[in-house]
PDB file of N, CA, C and O in Angstrom:
ATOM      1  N   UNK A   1      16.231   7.193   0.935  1.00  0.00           N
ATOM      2  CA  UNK A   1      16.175   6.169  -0.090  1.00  0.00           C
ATOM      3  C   UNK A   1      16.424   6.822  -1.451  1.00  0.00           C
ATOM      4  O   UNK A   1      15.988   7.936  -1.741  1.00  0.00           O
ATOM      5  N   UNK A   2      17.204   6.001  -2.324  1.00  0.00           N
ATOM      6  CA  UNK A   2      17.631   6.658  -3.144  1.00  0.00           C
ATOM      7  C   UNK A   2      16.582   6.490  -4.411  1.00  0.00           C
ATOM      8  O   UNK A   2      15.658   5.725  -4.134  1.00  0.00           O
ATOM      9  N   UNK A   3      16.532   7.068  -5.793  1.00  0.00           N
ATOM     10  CA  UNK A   3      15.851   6.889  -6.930  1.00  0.00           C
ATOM     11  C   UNK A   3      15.797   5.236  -6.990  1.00  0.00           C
ATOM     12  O   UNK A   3      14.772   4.619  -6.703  1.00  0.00           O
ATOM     13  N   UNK A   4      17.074   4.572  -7.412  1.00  0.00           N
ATOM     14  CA  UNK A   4      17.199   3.801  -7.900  1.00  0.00           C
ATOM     15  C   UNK A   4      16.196   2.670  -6.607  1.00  0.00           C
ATOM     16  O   UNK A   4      15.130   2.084  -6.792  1.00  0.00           O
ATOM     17  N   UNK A   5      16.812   2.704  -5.725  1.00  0.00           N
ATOM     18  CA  UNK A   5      16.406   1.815  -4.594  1.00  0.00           C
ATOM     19  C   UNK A   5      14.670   1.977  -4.378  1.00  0.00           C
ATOM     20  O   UNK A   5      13.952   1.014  -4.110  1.00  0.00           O
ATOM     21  N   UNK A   6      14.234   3.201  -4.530  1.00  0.00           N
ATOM     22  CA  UNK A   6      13.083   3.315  -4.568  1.00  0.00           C
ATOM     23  C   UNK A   6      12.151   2.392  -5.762  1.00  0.00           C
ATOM     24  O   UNK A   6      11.068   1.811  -5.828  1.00  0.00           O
ATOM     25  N   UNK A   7      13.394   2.697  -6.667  1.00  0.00           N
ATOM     26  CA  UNK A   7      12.317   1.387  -8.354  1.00  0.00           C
ATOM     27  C   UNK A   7      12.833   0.143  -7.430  1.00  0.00           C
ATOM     28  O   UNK A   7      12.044  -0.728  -7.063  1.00  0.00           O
ATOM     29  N   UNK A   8      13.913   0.129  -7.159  1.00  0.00           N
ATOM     30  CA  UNK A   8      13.778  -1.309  -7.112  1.00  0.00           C
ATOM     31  C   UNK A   8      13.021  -2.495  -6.250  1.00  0.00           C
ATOM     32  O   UNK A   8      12.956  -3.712  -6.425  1.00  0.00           O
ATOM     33  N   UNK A   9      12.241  -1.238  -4.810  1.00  0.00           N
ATOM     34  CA  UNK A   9      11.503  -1.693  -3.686  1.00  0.00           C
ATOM     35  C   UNK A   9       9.580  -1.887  -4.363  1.00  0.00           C
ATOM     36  O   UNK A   9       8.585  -2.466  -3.928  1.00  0.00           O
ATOM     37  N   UNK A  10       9.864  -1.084  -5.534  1.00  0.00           N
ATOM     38  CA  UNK A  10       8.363  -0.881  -6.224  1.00  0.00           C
ATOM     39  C   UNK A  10       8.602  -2.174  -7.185  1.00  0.00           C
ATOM     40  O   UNK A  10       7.547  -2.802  -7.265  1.00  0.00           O
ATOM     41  N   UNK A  11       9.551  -2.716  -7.868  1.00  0.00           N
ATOM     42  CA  UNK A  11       9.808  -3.731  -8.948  1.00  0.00           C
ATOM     43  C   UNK A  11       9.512  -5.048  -8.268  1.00  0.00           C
ATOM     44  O   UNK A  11       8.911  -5.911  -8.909  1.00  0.00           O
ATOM     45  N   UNK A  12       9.970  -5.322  -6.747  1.00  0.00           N
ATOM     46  CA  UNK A  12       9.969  -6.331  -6.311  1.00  0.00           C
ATOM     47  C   UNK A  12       8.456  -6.996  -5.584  1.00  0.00           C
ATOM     48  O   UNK A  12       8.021  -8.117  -5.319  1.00  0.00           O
ATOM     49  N   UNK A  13       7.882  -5.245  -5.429  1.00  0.00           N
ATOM     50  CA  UNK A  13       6.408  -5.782  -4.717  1.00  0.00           C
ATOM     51  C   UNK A  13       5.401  -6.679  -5.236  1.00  0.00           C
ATOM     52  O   UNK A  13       5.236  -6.687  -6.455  1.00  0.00           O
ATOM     53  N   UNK A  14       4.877  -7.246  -4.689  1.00  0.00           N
ATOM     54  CA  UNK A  14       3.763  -8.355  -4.875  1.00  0.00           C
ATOM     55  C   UNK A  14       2.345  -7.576  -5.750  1.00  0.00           C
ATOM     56  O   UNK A  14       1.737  -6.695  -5.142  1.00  0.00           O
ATOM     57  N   UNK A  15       1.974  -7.896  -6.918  1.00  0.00           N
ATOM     58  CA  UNK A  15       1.018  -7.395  -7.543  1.00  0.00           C
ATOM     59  C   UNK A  15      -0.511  -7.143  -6.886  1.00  0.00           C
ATOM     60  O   UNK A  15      -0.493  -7.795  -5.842  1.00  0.00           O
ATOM     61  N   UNK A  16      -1.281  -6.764  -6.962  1.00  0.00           N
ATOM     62  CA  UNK A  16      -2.458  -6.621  -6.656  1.00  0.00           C
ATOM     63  C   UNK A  16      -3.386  -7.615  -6.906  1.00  0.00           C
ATOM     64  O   UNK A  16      -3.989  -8.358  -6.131  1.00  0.00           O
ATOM     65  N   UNK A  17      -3.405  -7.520  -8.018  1.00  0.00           N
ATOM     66  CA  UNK A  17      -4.362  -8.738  -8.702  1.00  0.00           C
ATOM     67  C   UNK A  17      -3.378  -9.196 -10.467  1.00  0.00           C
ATOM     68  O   UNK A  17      -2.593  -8.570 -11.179  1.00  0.00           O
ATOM     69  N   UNK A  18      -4.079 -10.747 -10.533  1.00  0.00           N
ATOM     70  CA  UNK A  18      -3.951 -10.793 -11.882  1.00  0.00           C
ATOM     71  C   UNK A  18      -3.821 -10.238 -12.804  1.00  0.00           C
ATOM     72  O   UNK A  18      -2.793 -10.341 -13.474  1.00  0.00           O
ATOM     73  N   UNK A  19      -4.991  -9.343 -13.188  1.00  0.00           N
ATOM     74  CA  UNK A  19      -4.924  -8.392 -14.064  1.00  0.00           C
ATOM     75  C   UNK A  19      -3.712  -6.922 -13.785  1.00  0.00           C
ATOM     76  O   UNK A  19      -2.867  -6.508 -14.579  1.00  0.00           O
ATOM     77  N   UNK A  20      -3.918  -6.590 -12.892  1.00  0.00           N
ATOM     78  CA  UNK A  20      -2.446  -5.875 -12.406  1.00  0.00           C
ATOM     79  C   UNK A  20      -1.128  -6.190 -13.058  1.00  0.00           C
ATOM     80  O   UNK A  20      -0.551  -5.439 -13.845  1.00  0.00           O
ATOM     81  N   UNK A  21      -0.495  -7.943 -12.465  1.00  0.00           N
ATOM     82  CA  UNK A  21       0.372  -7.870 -12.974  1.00  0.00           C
ATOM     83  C   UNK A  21       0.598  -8.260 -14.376  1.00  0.00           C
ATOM     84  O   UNK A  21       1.739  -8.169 -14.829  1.00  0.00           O
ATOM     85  N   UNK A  22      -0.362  -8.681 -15.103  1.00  0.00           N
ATOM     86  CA  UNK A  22      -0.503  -8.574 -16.767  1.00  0.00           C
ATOM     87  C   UNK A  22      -0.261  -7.593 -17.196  1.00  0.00           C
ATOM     88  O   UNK A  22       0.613  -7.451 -18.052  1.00  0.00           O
ATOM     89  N   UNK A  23      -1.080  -6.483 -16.646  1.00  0.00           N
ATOM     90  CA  UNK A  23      -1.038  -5.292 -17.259  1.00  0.00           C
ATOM     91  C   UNK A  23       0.758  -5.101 -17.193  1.00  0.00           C
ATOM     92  O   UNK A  23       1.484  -5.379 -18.148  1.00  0.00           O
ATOM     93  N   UNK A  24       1.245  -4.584 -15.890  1.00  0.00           N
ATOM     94  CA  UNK A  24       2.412  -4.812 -15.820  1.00  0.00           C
ATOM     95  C   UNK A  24       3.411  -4.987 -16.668  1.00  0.00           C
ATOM     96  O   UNK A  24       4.246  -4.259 -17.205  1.00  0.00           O
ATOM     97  N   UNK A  25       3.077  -6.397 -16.673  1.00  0.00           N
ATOM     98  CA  UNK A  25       4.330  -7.692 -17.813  1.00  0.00           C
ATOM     99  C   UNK A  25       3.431  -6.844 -19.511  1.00  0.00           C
ATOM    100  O   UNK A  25       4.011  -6.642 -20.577  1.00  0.00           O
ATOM    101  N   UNK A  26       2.494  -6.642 -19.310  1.00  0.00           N
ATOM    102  CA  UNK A  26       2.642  -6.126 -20.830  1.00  0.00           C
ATOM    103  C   UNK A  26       3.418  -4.949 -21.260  1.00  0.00           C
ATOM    104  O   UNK A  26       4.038  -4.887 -22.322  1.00  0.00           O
ATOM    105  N   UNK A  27       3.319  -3.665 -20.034  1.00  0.00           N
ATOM    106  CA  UNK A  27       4.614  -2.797 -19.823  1.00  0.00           C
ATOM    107  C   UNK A  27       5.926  -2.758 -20.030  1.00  0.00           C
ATOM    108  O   UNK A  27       6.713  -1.816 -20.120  1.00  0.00           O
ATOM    109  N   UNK A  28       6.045  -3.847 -20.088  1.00  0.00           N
ATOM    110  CA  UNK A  28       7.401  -4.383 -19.342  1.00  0.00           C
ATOM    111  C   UNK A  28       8.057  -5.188 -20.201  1.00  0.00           C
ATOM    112  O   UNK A  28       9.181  -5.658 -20.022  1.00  0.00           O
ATOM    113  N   UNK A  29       6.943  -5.441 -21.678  1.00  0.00           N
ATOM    114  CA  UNK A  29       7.686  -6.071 -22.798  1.00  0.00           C
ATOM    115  C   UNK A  29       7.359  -5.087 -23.549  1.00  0.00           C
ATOM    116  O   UNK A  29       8.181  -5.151 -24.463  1.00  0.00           O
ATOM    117  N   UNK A  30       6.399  -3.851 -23.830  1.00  0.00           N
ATOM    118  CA  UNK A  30       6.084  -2.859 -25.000  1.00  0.00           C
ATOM    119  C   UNK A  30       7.780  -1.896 -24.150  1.00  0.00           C
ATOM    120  O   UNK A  30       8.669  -1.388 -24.833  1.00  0.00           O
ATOM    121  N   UNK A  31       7.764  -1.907 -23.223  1.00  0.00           N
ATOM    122  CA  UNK A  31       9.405  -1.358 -23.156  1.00  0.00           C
ATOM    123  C   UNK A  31      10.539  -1.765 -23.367  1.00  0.00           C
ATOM    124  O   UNK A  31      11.452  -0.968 -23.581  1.00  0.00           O
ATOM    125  N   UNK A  32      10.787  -3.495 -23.348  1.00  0.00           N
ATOM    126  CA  UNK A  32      11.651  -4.117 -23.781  1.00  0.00           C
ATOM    127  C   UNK A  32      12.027  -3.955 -25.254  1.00  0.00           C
ATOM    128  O   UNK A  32      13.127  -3.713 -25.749  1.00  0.00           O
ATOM    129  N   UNK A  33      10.504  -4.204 -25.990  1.00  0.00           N
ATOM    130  CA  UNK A  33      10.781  -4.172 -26.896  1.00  0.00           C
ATOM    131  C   UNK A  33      11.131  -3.443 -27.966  1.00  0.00           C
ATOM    132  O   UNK A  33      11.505  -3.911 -29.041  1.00  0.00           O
ATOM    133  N   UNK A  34      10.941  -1.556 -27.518  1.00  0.00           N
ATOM    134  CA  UNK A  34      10.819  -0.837 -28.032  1.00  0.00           C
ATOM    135  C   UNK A  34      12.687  -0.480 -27.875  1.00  0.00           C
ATOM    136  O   UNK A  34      13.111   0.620 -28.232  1.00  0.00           O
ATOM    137  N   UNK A  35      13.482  -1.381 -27.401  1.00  0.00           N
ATOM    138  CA  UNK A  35      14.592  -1.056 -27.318  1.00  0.00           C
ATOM    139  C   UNK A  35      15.604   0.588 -26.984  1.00  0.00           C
ATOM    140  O   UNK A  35      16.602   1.160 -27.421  1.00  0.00           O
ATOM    141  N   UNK A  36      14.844   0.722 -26.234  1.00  0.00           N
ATOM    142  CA  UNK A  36      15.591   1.997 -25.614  1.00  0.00           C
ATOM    143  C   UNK A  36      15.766   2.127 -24.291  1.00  0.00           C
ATOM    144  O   UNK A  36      15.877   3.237 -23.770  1.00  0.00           O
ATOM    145  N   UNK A  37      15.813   0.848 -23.520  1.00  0.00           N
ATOM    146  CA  UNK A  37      16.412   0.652 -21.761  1.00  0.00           C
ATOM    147  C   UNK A  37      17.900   0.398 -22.220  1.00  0.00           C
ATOM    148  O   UNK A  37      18.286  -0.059 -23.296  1.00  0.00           O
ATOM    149  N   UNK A  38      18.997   1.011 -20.596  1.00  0.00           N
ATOM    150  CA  UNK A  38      19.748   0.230 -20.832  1.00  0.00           C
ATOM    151  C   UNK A  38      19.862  -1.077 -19.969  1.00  0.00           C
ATOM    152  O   UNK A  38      18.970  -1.540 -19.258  1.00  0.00           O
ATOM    153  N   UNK A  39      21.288  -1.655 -20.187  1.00  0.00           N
ATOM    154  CA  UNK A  39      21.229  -2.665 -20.052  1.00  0.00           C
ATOM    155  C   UNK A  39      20.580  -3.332 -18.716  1.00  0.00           C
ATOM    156  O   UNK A  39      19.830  -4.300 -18.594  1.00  0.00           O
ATOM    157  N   UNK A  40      21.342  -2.155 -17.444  1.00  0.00           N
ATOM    158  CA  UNK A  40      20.818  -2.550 -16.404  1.00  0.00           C
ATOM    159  C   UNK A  40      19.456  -2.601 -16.016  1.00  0.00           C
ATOM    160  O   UNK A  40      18.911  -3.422 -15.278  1.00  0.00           O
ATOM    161  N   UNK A  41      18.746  -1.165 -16.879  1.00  0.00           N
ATOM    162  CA  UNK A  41      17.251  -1.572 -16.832  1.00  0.00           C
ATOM    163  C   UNK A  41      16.724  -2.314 -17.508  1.00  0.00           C
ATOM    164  O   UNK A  41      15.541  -2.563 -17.279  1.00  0.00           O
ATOM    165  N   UNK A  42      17.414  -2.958 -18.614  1.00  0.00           N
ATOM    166  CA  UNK A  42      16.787  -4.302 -18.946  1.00  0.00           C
ATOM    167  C   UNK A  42      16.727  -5.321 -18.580  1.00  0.00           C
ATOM    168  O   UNK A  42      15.930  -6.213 -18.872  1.00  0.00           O
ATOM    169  N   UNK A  43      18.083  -5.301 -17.473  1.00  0.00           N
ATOM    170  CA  UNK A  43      18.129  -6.781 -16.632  1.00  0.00           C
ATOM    171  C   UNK A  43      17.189  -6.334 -15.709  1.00  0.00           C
ATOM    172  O   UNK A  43      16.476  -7.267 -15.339  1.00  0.00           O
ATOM    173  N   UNK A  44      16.875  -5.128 -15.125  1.00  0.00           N
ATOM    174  CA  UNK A  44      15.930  -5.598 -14.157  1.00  0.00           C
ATOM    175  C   UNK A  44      14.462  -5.183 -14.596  1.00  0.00           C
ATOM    176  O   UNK A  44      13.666  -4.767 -13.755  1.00  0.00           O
ATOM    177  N   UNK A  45      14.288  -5.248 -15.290  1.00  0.00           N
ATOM    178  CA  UNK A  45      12.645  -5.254 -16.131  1.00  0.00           C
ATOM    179  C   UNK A  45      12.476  -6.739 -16.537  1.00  0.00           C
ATOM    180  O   UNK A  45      11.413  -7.351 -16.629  1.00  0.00           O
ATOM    181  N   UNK A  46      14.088  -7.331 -16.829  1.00  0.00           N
ATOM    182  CA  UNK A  46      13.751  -8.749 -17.136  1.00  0.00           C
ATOM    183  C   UNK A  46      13.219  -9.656 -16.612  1.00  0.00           C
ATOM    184  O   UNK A  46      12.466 -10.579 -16.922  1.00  0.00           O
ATOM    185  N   UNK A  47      14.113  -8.967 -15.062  1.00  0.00           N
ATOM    186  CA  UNK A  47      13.712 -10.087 -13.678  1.00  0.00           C
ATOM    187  C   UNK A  47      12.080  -9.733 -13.323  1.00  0.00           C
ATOM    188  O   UNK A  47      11.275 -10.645 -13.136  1.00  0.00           O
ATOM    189  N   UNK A  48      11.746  -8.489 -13.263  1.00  0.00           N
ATOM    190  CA  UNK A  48      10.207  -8.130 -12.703  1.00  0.00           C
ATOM    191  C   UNK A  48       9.365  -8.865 -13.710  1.00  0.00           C
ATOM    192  O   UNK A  48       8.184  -9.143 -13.499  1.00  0.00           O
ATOM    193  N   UNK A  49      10.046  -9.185 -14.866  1.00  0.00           N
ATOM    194  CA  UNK A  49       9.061  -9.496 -15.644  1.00  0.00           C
ATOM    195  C   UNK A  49       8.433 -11.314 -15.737  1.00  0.00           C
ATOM    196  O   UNK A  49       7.485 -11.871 -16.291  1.00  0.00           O
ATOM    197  N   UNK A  50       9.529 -11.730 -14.894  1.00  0.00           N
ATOM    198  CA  UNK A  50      10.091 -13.572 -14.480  1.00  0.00           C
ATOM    199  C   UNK A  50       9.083 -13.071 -13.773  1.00  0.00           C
ATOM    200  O   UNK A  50       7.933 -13.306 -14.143  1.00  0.00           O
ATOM    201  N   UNK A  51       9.319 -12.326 -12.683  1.00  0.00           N
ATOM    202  CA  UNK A  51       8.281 -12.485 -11.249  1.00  0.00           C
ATOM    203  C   UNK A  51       7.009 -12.248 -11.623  1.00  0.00           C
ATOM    204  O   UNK A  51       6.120 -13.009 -11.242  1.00  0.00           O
ATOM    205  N   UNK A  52       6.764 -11.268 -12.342  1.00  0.00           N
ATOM    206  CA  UNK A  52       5.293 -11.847 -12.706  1.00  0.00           C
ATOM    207  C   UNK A  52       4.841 -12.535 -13.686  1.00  0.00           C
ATOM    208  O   UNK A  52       3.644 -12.782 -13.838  1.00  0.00           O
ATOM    209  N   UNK A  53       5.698 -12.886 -14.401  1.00  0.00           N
ATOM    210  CA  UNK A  53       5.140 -14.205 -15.466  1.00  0.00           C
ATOM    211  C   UNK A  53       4.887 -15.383 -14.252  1.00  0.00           C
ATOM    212  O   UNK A  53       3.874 -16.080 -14.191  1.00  0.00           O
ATOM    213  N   UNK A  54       5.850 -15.435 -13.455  1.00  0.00           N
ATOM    214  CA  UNK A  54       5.567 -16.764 -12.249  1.00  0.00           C
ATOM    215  C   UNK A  54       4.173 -16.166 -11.668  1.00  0.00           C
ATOM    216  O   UNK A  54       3.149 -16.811 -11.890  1.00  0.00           O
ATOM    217  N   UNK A  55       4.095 -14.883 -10.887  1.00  0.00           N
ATOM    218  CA  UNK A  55       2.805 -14.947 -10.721  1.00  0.00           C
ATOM    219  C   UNK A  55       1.712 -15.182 -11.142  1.00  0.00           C
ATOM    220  O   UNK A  55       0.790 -15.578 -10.429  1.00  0.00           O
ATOM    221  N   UNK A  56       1.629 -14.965 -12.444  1.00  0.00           N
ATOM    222  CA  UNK A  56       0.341 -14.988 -13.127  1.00  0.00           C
ATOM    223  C   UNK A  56      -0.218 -16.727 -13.356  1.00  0.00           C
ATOM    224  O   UNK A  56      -1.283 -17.271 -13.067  1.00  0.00           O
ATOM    225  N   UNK A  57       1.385 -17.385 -14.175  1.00  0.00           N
ATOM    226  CA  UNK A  57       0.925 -18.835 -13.848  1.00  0.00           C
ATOM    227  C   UNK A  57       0.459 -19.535 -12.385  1.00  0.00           C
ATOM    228  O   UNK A  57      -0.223 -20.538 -12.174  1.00  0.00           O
ATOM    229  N   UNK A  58       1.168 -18.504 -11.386  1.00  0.00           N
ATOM    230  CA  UNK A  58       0.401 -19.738 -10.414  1.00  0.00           C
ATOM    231  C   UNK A  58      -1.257 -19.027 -10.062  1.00  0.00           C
ATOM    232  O   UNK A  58      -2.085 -19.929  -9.936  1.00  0.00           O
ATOM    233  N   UNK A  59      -1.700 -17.969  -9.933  1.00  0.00           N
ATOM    234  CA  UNK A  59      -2.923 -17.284 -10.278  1.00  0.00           C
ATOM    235  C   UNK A  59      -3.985 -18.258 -11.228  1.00  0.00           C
ATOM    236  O   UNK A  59      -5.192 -18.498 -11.225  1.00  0.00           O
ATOM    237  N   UNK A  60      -3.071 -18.571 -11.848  1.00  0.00           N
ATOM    238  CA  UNK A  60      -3.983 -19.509 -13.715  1.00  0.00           C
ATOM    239  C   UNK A  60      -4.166 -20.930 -13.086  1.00  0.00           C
ATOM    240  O   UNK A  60      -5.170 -21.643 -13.112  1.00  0.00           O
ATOM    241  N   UNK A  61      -3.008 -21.151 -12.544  1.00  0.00           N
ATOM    242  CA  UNK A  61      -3.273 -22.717 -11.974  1.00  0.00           C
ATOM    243  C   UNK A  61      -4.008 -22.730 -10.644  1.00  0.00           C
ATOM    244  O   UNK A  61      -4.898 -23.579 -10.673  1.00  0.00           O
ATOM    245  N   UNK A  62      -3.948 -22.147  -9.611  1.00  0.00           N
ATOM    246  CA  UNK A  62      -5.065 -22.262  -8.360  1.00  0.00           C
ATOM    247  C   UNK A  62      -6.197 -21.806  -9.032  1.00  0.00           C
ATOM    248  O   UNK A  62      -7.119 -22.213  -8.325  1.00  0.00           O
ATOM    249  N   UNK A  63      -6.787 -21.070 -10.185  1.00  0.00           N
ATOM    250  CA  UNK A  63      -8.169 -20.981 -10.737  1.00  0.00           C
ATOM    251  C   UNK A  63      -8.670 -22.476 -11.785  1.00  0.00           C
ATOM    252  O   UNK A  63      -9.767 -23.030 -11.850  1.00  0.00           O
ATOM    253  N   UNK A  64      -7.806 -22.684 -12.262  1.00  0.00           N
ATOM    254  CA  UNK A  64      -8.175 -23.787 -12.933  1.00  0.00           C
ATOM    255  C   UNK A  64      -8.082 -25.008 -11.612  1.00  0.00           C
ATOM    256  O   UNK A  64      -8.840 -25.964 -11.779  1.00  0.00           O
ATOM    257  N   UNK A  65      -7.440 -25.027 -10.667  1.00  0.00           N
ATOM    258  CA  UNK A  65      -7.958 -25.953  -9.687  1.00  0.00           C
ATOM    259  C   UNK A  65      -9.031 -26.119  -9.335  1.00  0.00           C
ATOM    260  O   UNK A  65      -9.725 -27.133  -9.259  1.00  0.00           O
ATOM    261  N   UNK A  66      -9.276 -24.648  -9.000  1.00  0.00           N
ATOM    262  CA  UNK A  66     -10.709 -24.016  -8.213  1.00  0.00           C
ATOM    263  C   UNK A  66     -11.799 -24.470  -9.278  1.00  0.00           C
ATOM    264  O   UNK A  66     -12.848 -24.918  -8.814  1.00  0.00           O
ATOM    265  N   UNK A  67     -11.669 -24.406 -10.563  1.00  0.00           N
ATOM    266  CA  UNK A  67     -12.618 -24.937 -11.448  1.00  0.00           C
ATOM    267  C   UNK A  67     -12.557 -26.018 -11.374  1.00  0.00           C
ATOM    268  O   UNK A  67     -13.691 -26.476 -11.518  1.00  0.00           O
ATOM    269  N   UNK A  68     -11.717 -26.906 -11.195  1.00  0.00           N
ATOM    270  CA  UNK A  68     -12.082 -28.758 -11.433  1.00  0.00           C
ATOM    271  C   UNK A  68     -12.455 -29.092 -10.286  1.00  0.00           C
ATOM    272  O   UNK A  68     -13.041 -30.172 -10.363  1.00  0.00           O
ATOM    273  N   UNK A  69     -12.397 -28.569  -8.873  1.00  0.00           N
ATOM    274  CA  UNK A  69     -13.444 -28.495  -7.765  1.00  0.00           C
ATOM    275  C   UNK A  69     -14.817 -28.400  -7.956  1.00  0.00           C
ATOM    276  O   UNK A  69     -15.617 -29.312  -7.749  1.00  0.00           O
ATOM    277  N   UNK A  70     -15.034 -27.479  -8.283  1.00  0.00           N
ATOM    278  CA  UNK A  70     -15.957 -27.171  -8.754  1.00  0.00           C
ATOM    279  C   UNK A  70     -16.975 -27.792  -9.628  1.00  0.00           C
ATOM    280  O   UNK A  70     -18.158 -27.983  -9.344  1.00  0.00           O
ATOM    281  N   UNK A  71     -16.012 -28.244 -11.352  1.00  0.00           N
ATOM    282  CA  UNK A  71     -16.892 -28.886 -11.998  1.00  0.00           C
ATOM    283  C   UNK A  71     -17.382 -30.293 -11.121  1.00  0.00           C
ATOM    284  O   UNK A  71     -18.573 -30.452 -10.856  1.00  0.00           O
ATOM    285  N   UNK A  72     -16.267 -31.359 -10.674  1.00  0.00           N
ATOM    286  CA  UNK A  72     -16.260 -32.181  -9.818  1.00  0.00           C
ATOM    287  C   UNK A  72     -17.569 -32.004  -8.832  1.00  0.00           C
ATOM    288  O   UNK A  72     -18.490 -32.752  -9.161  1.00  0.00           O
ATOM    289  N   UNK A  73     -17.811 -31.261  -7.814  1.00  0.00           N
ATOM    290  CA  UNK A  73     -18.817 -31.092  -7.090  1.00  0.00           C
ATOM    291  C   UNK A  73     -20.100 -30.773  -7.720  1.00  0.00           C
ATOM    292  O   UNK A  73     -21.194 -31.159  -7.309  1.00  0.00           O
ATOM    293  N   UNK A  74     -19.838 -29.867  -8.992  1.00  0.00           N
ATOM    294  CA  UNK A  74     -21.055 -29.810  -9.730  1.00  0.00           C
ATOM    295  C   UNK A  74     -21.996 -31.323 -10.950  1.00  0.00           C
ATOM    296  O   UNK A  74     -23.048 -31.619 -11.515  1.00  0.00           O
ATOM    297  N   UNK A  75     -20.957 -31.658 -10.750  1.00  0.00           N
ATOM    298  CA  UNK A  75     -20.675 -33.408 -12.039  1.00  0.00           C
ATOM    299  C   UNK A  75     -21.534 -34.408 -10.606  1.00  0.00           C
ATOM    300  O   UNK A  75     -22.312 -35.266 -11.024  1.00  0.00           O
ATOM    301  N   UNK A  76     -21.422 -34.319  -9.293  1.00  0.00           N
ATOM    302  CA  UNK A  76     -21.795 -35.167  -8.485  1.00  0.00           C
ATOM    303  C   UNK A  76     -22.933 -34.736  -8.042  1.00  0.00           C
ATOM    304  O   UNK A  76     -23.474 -35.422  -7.174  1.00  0.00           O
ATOM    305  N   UNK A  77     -23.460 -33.773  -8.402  1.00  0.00           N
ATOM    306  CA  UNK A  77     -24.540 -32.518  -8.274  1.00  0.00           C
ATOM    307  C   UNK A  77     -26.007 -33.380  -9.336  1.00  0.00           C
ATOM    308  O   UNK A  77     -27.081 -33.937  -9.109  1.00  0.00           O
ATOM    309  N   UNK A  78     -25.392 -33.114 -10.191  1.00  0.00           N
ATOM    310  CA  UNK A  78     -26.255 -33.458 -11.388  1.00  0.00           C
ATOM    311  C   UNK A  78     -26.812 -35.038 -11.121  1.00  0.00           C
ATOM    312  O   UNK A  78     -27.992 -35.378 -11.033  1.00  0.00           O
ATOM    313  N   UNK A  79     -25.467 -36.004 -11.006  1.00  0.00           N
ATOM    314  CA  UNK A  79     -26.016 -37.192 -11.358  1.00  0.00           C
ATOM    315  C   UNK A  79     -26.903 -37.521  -9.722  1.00  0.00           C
ATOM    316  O   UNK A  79     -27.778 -38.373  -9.879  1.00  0.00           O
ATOM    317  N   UNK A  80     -26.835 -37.165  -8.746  1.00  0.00           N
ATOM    318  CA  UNK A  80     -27.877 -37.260  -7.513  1.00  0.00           C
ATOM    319  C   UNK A  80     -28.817 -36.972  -8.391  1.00  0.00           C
ATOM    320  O   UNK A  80     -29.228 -37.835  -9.167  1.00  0.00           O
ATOM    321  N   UNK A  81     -29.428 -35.341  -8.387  1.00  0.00           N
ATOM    322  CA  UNK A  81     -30.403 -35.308  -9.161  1.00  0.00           C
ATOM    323  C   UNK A  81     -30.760 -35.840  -9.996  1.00  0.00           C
ATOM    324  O   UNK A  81     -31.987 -35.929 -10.034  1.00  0.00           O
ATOM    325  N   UNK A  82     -30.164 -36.351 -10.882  1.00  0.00           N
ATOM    326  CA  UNK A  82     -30.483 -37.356 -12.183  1.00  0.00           C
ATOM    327  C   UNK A  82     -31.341 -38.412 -11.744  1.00  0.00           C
ATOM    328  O   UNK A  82     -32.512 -38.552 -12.097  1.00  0.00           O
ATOM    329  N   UNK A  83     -30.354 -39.564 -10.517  1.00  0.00           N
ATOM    330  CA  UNK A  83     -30.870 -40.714 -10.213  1.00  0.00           C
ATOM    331  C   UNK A  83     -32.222 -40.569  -9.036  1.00  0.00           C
ATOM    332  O   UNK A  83     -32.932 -41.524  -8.721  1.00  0.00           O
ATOM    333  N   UNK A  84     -32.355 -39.341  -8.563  1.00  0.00           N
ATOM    334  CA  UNK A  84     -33.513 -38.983  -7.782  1.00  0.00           C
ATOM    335  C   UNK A  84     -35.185 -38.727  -9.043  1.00  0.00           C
ATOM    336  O   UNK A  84     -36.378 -38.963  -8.851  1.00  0.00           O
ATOM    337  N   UNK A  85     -34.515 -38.227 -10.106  1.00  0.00           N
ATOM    338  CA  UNK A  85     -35.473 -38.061 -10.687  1.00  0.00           C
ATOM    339  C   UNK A  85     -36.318 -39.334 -11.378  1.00  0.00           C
ATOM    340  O   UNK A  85     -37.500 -39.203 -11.697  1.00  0.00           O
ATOM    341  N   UNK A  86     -35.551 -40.616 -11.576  1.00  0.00           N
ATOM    342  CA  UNK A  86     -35.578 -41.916 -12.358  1.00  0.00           C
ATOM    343  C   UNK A  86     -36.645 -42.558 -11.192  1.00  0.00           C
ATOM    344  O   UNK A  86     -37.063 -43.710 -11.306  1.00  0.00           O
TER     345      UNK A  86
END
């Protein structure tokens, strides 16, 4: 396997956690931005950087689901108790 093929099998892998691929995508724009990739490594820092911006939103949205479950079950929680206490 070559250098290149080797970044590019590590660029494509699936993050660890949230915070992982933040950390990541913050990498991945303090290098963008510091303007010294070339082009091709900027197109593909661009793309790793799509893939985990998509990851992270869907990470953000199944937790904020998981919270309106939650509040929901906790909101139906309360008012039992409420009307048990009356």
């Amino acid at each position: 396997m070559t250098k290149s093929t080797k970044n590019a099998a590590a660029l494509s892998s699936q993050p660890e956690s949230f915070e992982a691929a933040s950390a990541e995508l913050e990498k991945i724009v303090t290098a963008m931005e510091a303007g010294q990739m070339s082009l091709e490594a900027s197109l593909s820092a661009y793309q790793r950087g799509a893939e985990l911006l998509q990851y992270c939103q869907s990470k953000l949205q199944n937790a904020q689901q998981q919270v309106r479950i939650l509040e929901t079950g906790m909101l139906k929680n309360f008012s039992q108790s409420d009307s048990n206490e009356r």
